[in-house]
PASE-301839 format. One record per residue: residue number from 0; residue in three letters; x, y, z of N, C-alpha, C in turn. Coordinates in steps of 0.2 Angstrom, whole numbers. Layout:
<nodes>
NODE   nr  rest   n_px   n_py   n_pz  ca_px  ca_py  ca_pz   c_px   c_py   c_pz
NODE  NUM   ALA      X      Y      Z      X      Y      Z      X      Y      Z
...
</nodes>
This chain:
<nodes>
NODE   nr  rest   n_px   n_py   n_pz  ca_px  ca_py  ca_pz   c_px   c_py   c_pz
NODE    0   UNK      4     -6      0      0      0      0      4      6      0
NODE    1   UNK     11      6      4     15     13      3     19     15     -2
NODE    2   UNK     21      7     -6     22     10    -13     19      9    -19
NODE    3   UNK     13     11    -16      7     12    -20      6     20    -23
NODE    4   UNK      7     20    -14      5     30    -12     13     31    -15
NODE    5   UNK     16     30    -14     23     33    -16     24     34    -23
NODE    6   UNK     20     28    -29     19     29    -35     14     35    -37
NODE    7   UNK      8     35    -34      2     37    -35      2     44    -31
NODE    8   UNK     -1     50    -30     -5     55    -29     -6     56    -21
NODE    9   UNK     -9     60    -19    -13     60    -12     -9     63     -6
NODE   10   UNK     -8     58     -3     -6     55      3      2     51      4
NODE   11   UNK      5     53     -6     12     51     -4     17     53      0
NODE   12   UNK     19     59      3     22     62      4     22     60     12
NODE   13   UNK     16     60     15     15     56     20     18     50     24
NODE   14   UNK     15     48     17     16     39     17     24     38     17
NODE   15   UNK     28     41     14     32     42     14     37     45     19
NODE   16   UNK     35     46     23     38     52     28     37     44     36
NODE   17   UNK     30     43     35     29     39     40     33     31     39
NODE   18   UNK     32     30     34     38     22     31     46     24     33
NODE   19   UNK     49     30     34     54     30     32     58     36     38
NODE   20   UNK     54     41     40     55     44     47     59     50     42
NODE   21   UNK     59     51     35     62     58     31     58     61     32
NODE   22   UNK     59     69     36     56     73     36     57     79     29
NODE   23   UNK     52     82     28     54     86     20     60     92     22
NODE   24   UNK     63     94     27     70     97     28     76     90     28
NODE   25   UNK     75     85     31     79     78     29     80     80     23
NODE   26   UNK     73     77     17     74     78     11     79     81      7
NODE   27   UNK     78     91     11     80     95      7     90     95      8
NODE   28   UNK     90     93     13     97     90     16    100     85     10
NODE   29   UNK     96     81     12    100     74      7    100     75      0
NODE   30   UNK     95     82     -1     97     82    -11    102     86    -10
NODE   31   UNK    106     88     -7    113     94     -9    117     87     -5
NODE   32   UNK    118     84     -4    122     76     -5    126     74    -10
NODE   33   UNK    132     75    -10    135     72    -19    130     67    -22
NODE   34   UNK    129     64    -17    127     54    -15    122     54    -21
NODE   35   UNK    116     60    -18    109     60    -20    109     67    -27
NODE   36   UNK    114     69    -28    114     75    -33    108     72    -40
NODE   37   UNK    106     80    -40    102     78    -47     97     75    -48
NODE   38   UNK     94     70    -41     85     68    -42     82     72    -40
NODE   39   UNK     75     73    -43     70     78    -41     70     74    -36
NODE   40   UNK     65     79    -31     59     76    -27     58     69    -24
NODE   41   UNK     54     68    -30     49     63    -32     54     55    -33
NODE   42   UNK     59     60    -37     62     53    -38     69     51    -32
NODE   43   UNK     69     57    -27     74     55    -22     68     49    -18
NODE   44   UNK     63     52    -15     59     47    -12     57     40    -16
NODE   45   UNK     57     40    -21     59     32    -23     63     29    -22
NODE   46   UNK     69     32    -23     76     30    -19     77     28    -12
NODE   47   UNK     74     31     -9     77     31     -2     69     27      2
NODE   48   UNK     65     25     -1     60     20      1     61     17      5
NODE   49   UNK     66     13      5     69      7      9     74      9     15
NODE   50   UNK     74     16     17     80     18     20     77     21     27
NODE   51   UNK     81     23     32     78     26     38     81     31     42
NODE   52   UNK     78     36     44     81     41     48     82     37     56
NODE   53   UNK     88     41     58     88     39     65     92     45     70
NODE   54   UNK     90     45     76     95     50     78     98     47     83
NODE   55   UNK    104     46     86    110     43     90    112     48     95
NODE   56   UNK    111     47    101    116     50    107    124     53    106
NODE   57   UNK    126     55    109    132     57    109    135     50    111
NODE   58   UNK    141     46    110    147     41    109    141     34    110
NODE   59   UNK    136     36    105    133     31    103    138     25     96
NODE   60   UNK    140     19     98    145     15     93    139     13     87
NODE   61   UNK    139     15     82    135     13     75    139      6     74
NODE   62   UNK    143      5     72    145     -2     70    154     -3     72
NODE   63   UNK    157    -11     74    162    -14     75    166    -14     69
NODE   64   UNK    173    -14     69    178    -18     65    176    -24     65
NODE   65   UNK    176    -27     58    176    -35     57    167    -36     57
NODE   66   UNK    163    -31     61    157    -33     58    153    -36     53
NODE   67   UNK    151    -39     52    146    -38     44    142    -32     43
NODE   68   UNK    144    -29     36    143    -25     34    135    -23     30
NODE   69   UNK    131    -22     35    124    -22     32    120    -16     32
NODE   70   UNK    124    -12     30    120     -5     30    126      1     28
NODE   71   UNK    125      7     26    131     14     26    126     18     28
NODE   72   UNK    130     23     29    125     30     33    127     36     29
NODE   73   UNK    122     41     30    124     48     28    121     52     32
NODE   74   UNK    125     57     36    126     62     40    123     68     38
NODE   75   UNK    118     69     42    113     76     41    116     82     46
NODE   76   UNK    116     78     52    118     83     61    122     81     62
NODE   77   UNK    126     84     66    132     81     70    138     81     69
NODE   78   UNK    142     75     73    147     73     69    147     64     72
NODE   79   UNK    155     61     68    156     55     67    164     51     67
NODE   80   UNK    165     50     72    174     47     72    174     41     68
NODE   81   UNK    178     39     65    180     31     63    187     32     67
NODE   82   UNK    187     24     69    192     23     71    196     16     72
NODE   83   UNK    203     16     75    203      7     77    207      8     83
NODE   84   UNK    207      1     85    207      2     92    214     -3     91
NODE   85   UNK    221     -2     95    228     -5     94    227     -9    100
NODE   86   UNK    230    -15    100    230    -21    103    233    -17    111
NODE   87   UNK    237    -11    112    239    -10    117    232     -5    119
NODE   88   UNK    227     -4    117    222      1    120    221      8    116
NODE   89   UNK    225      9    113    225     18    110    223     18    106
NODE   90   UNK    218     23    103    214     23     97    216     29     93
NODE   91   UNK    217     25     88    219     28     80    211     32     77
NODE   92   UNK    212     37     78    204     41     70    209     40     64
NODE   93   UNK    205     36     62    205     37     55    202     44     51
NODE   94   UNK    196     46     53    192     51     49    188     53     55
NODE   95   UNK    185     59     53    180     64     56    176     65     50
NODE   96   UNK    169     61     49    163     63     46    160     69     48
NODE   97   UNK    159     73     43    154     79     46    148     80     40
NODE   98   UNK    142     85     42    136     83     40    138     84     33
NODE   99   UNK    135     81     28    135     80     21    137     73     18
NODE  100   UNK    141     70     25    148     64     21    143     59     22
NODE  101   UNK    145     53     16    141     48     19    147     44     20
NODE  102   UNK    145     38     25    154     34     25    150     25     24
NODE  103   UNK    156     19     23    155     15     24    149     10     19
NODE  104   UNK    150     14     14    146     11      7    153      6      5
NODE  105   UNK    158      8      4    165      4      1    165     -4      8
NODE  106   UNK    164     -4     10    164    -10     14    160    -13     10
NODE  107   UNK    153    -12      7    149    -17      6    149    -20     -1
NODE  108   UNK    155    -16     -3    157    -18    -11    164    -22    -10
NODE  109   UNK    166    -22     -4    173    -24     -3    176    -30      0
NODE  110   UNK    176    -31      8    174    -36     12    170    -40     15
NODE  111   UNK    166    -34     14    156    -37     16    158    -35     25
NODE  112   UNK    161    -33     26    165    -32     33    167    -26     34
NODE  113   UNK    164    -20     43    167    -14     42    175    -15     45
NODE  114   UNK    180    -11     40    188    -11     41    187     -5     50
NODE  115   UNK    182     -3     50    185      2     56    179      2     61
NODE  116   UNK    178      5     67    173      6     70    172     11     67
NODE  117   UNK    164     16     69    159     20     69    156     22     76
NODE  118   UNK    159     29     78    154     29     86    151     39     85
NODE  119   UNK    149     40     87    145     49     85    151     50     91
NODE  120   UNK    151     54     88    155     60     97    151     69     96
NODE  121   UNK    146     67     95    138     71     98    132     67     95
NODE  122   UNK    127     72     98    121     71     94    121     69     85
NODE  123   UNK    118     66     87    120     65     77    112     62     74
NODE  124   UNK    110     64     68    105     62     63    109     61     57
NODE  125   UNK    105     53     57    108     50     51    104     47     49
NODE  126   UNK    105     46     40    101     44     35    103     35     36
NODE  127   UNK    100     29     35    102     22     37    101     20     30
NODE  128   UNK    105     16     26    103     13     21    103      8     21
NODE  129   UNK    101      2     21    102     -7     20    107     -8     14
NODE  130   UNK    111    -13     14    114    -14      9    109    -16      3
NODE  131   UNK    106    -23      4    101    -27      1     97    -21     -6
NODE  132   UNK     96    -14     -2     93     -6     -4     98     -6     -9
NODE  133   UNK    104     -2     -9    109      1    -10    110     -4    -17
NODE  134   UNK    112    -11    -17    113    -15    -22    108    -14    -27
NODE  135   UNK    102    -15    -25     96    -16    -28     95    -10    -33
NODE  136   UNK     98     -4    -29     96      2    -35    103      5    -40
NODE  137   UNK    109      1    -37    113      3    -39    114     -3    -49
NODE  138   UNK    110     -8    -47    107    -11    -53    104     -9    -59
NODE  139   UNK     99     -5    -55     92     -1    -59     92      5    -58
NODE  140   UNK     96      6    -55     97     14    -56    102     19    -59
NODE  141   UNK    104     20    -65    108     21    -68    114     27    -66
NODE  142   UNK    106     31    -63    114     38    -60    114     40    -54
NODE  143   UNK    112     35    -49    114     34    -45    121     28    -42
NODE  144   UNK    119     26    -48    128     21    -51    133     26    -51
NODE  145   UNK    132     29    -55    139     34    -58    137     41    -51
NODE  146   UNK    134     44    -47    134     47    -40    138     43    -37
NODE  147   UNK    136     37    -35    140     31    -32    147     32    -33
NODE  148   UNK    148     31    -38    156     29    -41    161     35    -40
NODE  149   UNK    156     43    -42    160     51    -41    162     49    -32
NODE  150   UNK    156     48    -29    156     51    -21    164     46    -19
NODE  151   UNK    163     38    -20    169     34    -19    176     36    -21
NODE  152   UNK    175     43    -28    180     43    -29    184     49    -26
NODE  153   UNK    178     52    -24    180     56    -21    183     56    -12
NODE  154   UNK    182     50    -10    185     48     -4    190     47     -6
NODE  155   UNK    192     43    -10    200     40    -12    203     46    -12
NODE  156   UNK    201     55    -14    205     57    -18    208     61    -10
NODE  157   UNK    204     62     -5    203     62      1    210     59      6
NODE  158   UNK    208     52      3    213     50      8    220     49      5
NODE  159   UNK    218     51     -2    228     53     -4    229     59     -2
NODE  160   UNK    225     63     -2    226     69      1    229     71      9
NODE  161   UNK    226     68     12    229     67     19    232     60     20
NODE  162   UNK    235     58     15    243     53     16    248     57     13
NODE  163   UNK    248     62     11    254     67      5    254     72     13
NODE  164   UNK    248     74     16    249     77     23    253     76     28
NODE  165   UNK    249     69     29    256     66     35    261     66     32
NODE  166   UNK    264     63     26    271     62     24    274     67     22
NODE  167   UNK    270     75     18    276     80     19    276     84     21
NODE  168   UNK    270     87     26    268     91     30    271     94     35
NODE  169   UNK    273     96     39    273     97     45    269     98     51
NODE  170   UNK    268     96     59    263     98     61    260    105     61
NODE  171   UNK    264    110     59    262    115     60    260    117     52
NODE  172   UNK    261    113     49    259    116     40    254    113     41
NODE  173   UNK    252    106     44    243    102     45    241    107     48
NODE  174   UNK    242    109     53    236    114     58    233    120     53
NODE  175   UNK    239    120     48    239    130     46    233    128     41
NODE  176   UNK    236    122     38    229    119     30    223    119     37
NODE  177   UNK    223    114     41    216    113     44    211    121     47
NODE  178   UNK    216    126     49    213    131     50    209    135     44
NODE  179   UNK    215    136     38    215    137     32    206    137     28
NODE  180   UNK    207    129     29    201    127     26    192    131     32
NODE  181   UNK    194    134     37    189    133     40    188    142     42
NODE  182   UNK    194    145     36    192    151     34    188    154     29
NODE  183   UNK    184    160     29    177    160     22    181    166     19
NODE  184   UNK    188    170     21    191    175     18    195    173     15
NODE  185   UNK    202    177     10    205    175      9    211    178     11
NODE  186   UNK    210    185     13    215    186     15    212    192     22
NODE  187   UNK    216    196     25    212    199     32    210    196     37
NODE  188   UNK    209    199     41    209    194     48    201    192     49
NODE  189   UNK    201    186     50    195    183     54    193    180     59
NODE  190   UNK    189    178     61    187    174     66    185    167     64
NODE  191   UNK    187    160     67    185    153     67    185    151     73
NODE  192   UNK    177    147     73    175    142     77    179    135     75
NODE  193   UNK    183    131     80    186    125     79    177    121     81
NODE  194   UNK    176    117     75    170    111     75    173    104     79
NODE  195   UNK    177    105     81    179    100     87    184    100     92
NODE  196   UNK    182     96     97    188     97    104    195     97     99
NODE  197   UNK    197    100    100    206     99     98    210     94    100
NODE  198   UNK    209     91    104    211     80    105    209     78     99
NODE  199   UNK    203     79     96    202     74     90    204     76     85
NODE  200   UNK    204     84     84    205     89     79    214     86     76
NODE  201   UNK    219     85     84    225     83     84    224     76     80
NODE  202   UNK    220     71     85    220     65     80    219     63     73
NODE  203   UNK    215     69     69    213     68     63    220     71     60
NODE  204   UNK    223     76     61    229     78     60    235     72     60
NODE  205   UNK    235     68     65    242     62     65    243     67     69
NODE  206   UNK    243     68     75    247     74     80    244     70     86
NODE  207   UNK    249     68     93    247     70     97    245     77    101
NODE  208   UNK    243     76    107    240     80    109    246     86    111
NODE  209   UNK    250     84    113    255     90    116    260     91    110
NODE  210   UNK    261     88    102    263     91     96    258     96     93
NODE  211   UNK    250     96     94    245    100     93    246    108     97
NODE  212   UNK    249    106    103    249    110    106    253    116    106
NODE  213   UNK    260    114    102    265    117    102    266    121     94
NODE  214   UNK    263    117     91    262    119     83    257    125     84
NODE  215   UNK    253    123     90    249    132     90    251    137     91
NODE  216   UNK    257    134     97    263    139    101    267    142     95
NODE  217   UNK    268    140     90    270    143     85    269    148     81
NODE  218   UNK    259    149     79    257    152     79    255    157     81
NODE  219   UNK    256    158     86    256    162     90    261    169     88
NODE  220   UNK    266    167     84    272    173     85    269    175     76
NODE  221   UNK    264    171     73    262    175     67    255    179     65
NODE  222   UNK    253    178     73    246    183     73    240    178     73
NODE  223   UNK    242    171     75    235    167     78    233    165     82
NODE  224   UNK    228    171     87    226    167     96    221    165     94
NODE  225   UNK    219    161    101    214    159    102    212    157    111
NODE  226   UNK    205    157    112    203    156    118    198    150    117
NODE  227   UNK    199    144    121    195    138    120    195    136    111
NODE  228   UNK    187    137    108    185    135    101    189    141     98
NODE  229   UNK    189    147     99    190    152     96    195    156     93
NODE  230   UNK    193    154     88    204    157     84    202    164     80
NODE  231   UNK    207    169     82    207    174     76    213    173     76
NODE  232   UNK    212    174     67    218    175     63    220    183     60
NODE  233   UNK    224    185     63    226    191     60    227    194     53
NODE  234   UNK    230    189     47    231    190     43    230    182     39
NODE  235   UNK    224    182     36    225    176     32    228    175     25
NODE  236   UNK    230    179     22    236    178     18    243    176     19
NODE  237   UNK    244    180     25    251    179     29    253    172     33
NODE  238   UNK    245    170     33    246    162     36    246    156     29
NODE  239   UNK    242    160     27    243    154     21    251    155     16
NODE  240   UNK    256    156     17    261    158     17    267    152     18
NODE  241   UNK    263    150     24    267    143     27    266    137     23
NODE  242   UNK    261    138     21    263    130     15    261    134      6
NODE  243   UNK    264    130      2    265    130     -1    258    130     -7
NODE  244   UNK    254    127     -6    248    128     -8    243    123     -3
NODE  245   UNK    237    126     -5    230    124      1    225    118     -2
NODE  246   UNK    226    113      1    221    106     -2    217    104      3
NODE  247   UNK    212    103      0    207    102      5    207     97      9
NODE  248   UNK    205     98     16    207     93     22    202     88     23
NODE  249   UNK    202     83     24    199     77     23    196     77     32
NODE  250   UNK    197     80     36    192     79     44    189     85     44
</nodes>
């Protein structure tokens, strides 16, 4: 009967809202998605028929290393650490998901197993897909095939990007790209909110915490304070200076 109304007139949108828990701001969310670019309406709720909205607590775990891999998600609210956890206790982030990113599609194409954990470190709304869904349309669905394959490829070009970071960076050249990126000027002084505790901010960096701390201590002799989240940059030409060109940061 719901994908009848989903076909048919009336009471779709409803129908559709109550099977699936997408709200029409969800909706309007998940069409500016690389993932979901380019369907109308009509036809993103076709697509997403079989998928489900959920919201998670803060250091809620979404899924294990080694688990079977039965679903991917995409991030509406919040945020999302991947990580893996080292035989002596210490945790490695891989990546820092923020709202737009979808993650953990490539496991179900891969080892049928997720390579990393998944846990929110906030509040978080998240879009749920089923694999079983995912395959199914990626069969009959022609351009959500090649979204598919841009968005994947677009995470590779990600984590080449932040393996060329770690290996020729410095920590202070990572911090300056990380800041860089989370400026709206290009040059002149502004203000930036850090979107994360700076423990994880350092983690997604490859920094620990007291090499984080020292690379800001640096900054400091070029005109960058800060108090808690709060950074003014005095001159943001003058920072972007320190490295040699500005690539987009993968956390």
């Amino acid at each position: 009967m719901l994908e009848a109304a989903i076909e048919g007139g009336g009471n779709k949108n409803e129908a559709f809202m109550l099977r699936t828990g997408i709200k029409p701001d969800d909706l309007g969310r998940l069409g500016k998605v690389p993932l979901f670019a380019g369907f109308a309406p009509d036809d993103l709720r076709k697509l997403l028929f079989s998928s489900s909205i959920r919201d998670y607590e803060n250091q809620k775990a979404l899924f294990s290393e080694g688990e079977s891999a039965q679903r991917f998600f995409v991030l509406l609210n919040g945020w999302v650490k991947l990580y893996r956890l080292c035989e002596d206790g210490r945790e490695i982030v891989i990546s820092v998901i923020s709202p737009g990113e979808s993650f953990a599609e490539a496991a179900i194409f891969d080892s049928n197993v997720y390579p990393v954990n998944a846990m929110t470190i906030s509040n978080a709304r998240l879009l749920v897909v089923g694999a079983d869904s995912m395959m199914r349309e990626l069969r009959e669905n022609m351009d959500f095939t090649f979204n598919m394959l841009a968005s994947m490829s677009r995470q590779m070009r990600c984590n080449i990007t932040l393996l060329h970071q770690l290996s020729a960076m410095s920590s202070t050249e990572r911090l300056v790209d990380f800041l860089l990126n989370l400026c709206d000027v290009d040059q002149g002084e502004t203000e930036i909110i850090l979107p994360l505790d700076k423990s994880l901010i350092a983690a997604c960096l490859g920094m620990q915490p007291e090499t984080f701390s020292r690379a800001l201590a640096k900054l400091k002799n070029i005109g960058v304070s800060n108090e808690g989240h709060n950074f003014v940059i005095k001159d943001v030409a003058q920072l972007r200076k320190i490295i040699k060109h500005n690539t987009p940061g993968c956390c």
